[in-house]
N, C-alpha and C positions, 0 to 999 in steps of 0.2 A: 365559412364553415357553419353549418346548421347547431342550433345548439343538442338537438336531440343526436348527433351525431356523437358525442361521447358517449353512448350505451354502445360502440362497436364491442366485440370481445377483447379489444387495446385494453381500453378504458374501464369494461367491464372488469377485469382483472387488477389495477391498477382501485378502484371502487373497492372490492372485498378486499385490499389490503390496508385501506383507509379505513375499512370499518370495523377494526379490531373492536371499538369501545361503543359502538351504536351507530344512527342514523348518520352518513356525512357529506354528501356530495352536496346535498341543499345550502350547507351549512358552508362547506368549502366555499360558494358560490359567493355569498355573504360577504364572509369574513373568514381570512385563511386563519388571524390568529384566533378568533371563537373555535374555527375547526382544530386547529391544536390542542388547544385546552380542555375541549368537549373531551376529547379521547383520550389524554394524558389526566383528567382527572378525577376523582371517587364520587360516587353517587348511589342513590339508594334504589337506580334504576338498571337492570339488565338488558344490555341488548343481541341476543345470542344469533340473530339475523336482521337481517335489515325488514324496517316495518316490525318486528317484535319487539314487545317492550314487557319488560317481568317485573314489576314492581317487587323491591325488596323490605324485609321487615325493618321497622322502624319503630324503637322506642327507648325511653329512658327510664334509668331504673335511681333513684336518689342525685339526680341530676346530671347522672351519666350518659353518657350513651350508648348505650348497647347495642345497637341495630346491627344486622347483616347486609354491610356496605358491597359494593362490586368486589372490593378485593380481598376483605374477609371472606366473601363465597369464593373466591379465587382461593384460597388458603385451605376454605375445608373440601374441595374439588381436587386440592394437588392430595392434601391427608387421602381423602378416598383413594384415589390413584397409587399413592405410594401403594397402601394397605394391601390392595388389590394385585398389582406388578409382584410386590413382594410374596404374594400370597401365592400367586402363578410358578411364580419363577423360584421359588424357595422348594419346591418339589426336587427330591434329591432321591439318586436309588445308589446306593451306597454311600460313598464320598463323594460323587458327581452328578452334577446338576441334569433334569431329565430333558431340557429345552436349550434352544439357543437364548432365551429373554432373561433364564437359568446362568448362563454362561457370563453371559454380558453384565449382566447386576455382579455376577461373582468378580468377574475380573474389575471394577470401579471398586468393589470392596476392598479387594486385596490392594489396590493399584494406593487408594488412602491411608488402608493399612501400613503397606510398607514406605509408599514415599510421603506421607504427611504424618501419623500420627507418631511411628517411630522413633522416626527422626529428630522432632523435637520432645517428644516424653519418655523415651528408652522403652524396651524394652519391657520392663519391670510394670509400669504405670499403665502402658500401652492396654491391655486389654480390658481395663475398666473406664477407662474414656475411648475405648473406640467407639462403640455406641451411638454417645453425644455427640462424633465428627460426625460419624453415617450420615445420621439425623439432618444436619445443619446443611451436609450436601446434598444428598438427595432432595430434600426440599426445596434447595433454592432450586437447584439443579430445573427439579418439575415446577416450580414456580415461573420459571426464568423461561420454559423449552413454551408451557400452554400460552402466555404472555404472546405468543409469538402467533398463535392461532387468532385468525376474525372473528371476531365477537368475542373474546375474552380479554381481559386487561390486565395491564402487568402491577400486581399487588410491589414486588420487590422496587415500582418505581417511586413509590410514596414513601418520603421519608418519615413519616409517622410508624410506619413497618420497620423500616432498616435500622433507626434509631432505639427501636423497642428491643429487637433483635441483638445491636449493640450491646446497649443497658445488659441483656441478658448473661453478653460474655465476659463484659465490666465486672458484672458481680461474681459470675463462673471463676474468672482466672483469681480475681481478689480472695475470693473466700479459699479457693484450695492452695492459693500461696500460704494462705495463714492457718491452714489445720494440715497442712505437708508442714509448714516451719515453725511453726505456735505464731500467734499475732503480733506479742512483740518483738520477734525474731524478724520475722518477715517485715515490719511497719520501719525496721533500723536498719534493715540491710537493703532495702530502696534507694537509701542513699549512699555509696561507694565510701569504703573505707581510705584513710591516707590523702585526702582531698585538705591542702590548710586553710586552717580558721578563718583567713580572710573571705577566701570563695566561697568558704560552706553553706553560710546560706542561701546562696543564689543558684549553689546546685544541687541545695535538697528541695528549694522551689520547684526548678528545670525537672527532678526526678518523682516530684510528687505533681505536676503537672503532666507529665508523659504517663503517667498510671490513665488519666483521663482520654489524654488526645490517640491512647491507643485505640479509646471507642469511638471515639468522633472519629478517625480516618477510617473503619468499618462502614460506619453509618454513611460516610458519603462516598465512600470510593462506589459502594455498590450502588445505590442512588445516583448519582451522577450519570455511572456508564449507563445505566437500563435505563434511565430517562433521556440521555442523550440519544442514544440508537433510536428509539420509537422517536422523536422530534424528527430524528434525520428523516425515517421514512414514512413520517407522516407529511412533513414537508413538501418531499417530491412528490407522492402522489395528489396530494392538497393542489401544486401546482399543475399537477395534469387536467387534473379537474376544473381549475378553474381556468384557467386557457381555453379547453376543449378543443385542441389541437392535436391533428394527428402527426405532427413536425416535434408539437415539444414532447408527445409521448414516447416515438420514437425514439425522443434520445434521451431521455429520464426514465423508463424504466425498464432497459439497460440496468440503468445507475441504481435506480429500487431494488431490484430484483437482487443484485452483488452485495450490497448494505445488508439488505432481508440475509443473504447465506452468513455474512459475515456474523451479524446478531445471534446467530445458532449458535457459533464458535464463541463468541462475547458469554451465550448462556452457560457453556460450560466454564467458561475462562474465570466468570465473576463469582459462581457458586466453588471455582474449584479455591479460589484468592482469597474469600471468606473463609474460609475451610483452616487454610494454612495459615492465615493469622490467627488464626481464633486460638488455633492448636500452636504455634509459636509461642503468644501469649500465656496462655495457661503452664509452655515447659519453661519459660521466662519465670515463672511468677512461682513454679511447684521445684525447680532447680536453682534456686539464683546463685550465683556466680561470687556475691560476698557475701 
């Protein structure tokens, strides 16, 4: 087999799907794990087609960094989007929406409304934290769906994001357990009443450490899945490529292609599971139980 023979339309297909994050078949060629990590990691480099490269800003401000990395522009491209979707599809001529894109943001609204935000806030609470949930799904939501486009990168797979994101709900649900219960209300009733003396403190440790590990399983459930899926099917196609056979693309990408639809459903799946804990959390910490 020629090597110039992988630009068939097989292979050409199988190419734009490895190229979510920049240049890659050279690279697959090489080294299949530099081709993983090229794509799977942040840079101050854009590559929105192959052969383009968009240098991104890059500076520091008091030893920080501030620059506008791939996936920070990932972040203010989904904000635009939202803005934008929202701005279309908010067009209403009475109580009903004037579009089908109208229809569909409503029905996600309502669908969080009543089976996540309710449920764990009541009633009562619900319409001043709906808002915050909106926000936290739709965002991942289009973070998680563009990630999925060639030439764009999936910001939600860096745990630098998802941990920030975390932090964010860490302090979200802690501060409104403690101005819903007053602070030292809330700081004593973390740990369960009626527990004897001997055990106590090993399960107000156990409950003042789950205050924590409730951020840490945010931070990586969602990092893990969204960095797993892109490995998987950068993988396969890495290995089409570098074979340059039309025997192993035949039967991997199949297998690309199912992984690629499955990741769609992962994107709603992980923004909708953020979603639910977050709003768990907060009715956990604004209701407690003792």
């Amino acid at each position: 087999m020629q090597p110039k023979k992988f630009l068939s339309p097989c292979f050409a297909l199988t190419a734009i799907l490895g190229l979510a994050c920049g240049p890659g078949p050279a690279r697959a060629e090489e080294n299949l794990g530099d081709f993983l990590t090229h794509h799977i990691s942040n840079s101050y480099e854009w590559h929105p087609l192959p052969g383009v490269v968009i240098p991104l800003p890059h500076w520091h401000i008091f030893g920080i960094d501030m620059g506008i990395s791939q996936h920070v522009l990932m972040m203010l491209i989904a904000g635009g989007l939202l803005i934008l979707l929202f701005a279309l599809g908010g067009r209403r001529k009475g109580n009903a929406p004037t579009s089908k894109l109208g229809h569909a943001l409503e029905a996600l609204v309502i669908y969080i409304r009543d089976e996540v935000v309710e449920p764990n806030l009541g009633k009562k609470e619900s319409p001043k934290w709906l808002p915050f949930f909106l926000t936290i799904f739709f965002f991942f939501l289009t973070l998680n769906l563009i990630s999925l486009i060639p030439g764009f990168t999936a910001a939600t797979g860096n745990v630098n994001f998802t941990a920030t994101m975390a932090l964010i709900v860490f302090l979200v649900y802690n501060l409104a357990g403690m101005a819903h219960n007053g602070p030292v209300h809330y700081i004593v009733n973390v740990v369960p009443k009626g527990v004897p003396l001997f055990v106590l403190p090993i399960i107000a440790l156990i409950e003042f450490m789950g205050l924590f590990t409730k951020a840490v399983a945010l931070c990586i459930r969602l990092f893990a899945n969204m960095t797993a899926g892109h490995i998987l099917i950068l993988s396969l196609t890495g290995l089409i490529i570098v074979f340059k056979s039309y025997y192993v693309a035949i039967g991997f990408l199949p297998m690309t292609l199912f992984i690629y639809l499955i990741e769609v459903l992962v994107a709603f799946l992980q923004a909708y599971i953020f979603t639910l804990l977050s709003a768990l959390f907060v009715g956990m910490a604004i209701h407690q139980e003792h």
